[in-house]
TIVO-74756 format. One line per field, with one value per residue (C-alpha): residue in three letters; chain; residue number from 1; x, y, z. Coordinates in Angstrom, 1 decimal, padded with zeros to 4 digits. Layout:
N
residuo	(ALA, ...) $
cadena	(A, ...) $
num	(NUM, ...) $
X	(X, ...) $
Y	(Y, ...) $
Z	(Z, ...) $
REM end
This chain:
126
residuo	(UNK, UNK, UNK, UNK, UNK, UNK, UNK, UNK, UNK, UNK, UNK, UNK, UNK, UNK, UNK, UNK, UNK, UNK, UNK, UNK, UNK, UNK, UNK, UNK, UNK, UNK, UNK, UNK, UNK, UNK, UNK, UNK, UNK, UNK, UNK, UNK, UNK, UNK, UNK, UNK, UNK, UNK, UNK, UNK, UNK, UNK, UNK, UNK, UNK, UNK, UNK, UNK, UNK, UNK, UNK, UNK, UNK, UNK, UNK, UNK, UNK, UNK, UNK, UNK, UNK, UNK, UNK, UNK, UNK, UNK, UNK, UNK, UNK, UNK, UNK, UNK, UNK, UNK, UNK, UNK, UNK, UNK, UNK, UNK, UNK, UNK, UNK, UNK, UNK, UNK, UNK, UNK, UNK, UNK, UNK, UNK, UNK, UNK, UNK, UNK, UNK, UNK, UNK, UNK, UNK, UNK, UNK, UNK, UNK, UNK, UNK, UNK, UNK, UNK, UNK, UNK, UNK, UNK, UNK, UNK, UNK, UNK, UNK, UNK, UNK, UNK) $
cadena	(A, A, A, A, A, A, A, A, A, A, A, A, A, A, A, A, A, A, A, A, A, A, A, A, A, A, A, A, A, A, A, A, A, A, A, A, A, A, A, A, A, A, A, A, A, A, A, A, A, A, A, A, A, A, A, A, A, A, A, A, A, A, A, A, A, A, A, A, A, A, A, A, A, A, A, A, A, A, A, A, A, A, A, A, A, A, A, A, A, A, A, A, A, A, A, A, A, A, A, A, A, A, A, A, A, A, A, A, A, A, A, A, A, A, A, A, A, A, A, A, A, A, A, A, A, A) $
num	(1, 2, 3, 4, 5, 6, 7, 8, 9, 10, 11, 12, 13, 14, 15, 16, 17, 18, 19, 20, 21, 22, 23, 24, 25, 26, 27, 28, 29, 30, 31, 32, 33, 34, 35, 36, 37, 38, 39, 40, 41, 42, 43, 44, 45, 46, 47, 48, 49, 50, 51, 52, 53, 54, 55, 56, 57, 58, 59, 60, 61, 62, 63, 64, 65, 66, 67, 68, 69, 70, 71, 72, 73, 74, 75, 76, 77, 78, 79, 80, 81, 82, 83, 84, 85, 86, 87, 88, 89, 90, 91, 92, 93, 94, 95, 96, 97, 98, 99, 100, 101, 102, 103, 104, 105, 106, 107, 108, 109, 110, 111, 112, 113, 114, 115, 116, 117, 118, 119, 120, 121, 122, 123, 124, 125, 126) $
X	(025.9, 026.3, 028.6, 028.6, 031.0, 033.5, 031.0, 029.5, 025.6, 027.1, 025.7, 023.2, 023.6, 023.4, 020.3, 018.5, 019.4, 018.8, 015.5, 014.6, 015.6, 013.6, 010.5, 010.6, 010.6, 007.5, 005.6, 006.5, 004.9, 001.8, 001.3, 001.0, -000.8, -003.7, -003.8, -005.1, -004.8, -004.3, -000.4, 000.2, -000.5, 002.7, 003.9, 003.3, 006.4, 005.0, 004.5, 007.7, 009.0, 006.8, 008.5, 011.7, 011.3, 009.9, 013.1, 015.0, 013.2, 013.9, 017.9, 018.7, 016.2, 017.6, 021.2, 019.9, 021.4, 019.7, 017.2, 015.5, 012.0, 009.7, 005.7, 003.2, 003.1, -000.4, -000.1, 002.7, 000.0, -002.8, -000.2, 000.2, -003.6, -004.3, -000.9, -001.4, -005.4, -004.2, -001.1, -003.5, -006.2, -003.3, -000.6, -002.2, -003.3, 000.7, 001.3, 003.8, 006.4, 005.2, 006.2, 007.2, 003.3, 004.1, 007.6, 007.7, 004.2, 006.3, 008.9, 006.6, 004.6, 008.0, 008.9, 006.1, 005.9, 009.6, 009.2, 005.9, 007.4, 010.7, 008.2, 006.6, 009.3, 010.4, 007.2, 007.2, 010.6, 009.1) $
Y	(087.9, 087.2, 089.3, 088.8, 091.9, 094.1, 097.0, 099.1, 097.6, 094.1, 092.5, 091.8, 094.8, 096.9, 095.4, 095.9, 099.2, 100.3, 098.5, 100.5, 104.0, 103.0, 102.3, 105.6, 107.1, 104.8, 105.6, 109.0, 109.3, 106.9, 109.0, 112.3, 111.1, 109.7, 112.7, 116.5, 117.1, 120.6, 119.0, 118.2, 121.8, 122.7, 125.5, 122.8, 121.0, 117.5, 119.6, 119.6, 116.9, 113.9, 114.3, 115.0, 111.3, 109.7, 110.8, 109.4, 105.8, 105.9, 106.6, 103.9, 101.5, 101.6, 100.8, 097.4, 096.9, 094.2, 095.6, 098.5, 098.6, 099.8, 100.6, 098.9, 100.2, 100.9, 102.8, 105.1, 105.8, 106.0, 108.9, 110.7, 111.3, 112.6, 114.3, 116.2, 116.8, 118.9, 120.6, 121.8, 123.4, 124.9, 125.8, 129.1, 130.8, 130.9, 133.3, 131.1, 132.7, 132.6, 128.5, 127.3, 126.0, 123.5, 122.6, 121.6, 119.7, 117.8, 117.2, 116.2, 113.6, 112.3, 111.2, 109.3, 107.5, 106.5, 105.2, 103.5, 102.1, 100.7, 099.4, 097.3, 096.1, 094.4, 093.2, 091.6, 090.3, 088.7) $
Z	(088.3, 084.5, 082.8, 078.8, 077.7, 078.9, 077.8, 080.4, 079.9, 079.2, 082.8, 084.8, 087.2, 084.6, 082.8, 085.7, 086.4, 082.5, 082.9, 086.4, 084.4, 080.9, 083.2, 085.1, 082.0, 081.1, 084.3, 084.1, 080.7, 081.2, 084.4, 082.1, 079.6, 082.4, 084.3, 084.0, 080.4, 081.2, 082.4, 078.8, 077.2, 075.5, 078.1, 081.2, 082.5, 080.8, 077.5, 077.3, 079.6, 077.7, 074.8, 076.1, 077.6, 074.6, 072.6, 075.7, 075.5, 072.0, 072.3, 074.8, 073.0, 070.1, 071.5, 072.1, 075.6, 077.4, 080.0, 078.1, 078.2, 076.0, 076.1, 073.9, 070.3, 070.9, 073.8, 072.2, 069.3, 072.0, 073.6, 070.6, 069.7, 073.3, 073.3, 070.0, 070.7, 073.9, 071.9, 068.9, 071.7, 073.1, 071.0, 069.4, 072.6, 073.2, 069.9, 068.7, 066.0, 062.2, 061.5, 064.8, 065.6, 062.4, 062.9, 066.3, 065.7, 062.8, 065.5, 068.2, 065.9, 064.9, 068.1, 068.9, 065.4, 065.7, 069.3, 068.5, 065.3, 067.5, 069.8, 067.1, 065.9, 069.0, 069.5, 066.7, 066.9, 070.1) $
REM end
């Protein structure tokens, strides 16, 4: 086992497990995204629970612990088109409150632009 810190994600044990959670998280999104887009709609549980991981992906990968994975870039845009296609079908057959339908679409998009955007930036950092 290679340890390189005295930190709590500085080894090898640790890499793999933060690489085992960060693909879970990957799966479970890809899974989503593939699947019944009526899972998506914003009052499903992966309405709510896509993002929700996204935002998680994009916390630990930006830590920059050894191990965390990321999607594609172009997956992560791919995501966000389907994702926000389903969410604008949806979202005003739920009433939502004057304002909330555009502010928690702003939110939303931001999360997948700054994951895809990390994304590409490690891909291109090789």
């Amino acid at each position: 086992m290679g340890t390189w810190g005295s930190g709590n994600f500085d080894d090898d044990t640790a890499a793999d497990h933060l690489s085992m959670l960060t693909d879970r998280l990957i799966r479970e999104v890809a899974e989503a995204m593939d699947g019944d887009p009526v899972a998506i709609e914003p009052d499903e549980y992966w309405g709510v629970a896509v993002p929700c991981n996204l935002e998680l992906l994009h916390l630990i990968a930006s830590q920059n612990h050894v191990g965390a994975s990321l999607p594609e870039a172009d997956a992560v845009t791919g995501w966000k088109a389907r994702f926000l296609d389903v969410w604008d079908q949806a979202i005003d057959g739920l009433e939502p409150q004057p304002g909330f339908k555009e502010q928690r679409r702003a939110v939303l998009a931001r999360t997948f632009d700054q994951l895809a955007d990390l994304a590409a930036r490690r891909q291109a950092a090789g």
